[in-house]
C-alpha positions as CSV (number, residue, x, y, z in Angstrom):
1,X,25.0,-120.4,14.1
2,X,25.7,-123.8,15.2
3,X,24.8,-123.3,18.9
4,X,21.5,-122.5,17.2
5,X,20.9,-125.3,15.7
6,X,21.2,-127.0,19.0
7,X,19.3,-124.5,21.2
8,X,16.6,-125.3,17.8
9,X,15.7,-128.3,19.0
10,X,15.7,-127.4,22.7
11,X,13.4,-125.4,22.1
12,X,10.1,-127.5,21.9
13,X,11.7,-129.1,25.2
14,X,11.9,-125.8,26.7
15,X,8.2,-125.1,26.0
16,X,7.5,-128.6,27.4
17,X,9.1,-127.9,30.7
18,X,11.6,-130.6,30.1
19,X,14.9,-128.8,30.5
20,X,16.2,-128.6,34.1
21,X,19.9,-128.2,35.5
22,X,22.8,-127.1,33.1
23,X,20.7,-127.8,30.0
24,X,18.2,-125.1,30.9
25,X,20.7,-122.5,32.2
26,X,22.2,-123.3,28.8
27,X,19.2,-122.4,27.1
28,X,18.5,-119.5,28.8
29,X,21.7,-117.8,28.4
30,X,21.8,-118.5,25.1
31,X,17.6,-117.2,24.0
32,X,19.0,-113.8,26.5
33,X,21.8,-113.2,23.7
34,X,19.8,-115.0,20.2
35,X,17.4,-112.9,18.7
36,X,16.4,-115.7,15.7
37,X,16.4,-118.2,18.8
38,X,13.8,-115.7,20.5
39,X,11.9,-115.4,17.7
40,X,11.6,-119.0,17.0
41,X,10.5,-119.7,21.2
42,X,7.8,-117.1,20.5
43,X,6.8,-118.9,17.0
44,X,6.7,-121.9,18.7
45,X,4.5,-120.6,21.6
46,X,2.3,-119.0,19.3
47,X,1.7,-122.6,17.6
48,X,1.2,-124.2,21.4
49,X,-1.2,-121.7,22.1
50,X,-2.9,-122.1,18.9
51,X,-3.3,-126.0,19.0
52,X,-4.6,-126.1,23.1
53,X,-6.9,-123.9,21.7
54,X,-8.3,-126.1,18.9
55,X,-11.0,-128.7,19.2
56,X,-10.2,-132.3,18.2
57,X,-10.5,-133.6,14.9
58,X,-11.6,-137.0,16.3
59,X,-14.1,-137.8,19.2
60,X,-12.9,-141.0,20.4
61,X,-15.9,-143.7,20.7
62,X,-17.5,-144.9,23.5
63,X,-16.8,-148.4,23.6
64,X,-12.8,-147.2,23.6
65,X,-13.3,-145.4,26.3
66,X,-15.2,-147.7,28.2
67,X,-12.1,-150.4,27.7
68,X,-9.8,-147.6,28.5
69,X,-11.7,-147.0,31.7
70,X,-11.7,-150.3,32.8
71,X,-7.8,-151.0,32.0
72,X,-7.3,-147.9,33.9
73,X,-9.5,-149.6,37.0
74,X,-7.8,-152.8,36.5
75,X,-4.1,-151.3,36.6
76,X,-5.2,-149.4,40.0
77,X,-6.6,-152.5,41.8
78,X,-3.2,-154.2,41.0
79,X,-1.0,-151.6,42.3
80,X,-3.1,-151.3,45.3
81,X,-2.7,-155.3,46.3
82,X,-6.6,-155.7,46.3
């Protein structure tokens, strides 16, 4: 049980595509052989799912997007030396 509770919080990373190398291997192996780890992963995906799926609460306004836009313009004209 206490491999679970480390392969628990992997979990979300796992969904995230943030596990590479040893840690995902890790994972893996241990989801093949965990069925409450299994049927946490496919809770979790459920919720992912569910949530991409949903609108916003919040719309935000113009005039914050507007100043976001322009940061964004300003950050790409320094990085490109102009």
């Amino acid at each position: 049980m206490t491999a679970c509770v480390e392969y628990s919080a992997a979990i979300q990373l796992y969904l995230d595509n943030e596990l590479s190398g040893p840690s995902l291997e890790a994972s893996l192996v241990h989801l093949r052989g965990c069925d409450a780890c299994r049927v946490q992963l496919e809770a979790e995906k459920s919720l992912s799912a569910l949530l991409h799926q949903s609108q916003p609460l919040y719309v935000a306004p113009d005039s914050l997007r507007t100043a976001i836009a322009a940061t964004r313009h300003i950050i790409a004209l320094a990085a490109s030396g102009k």
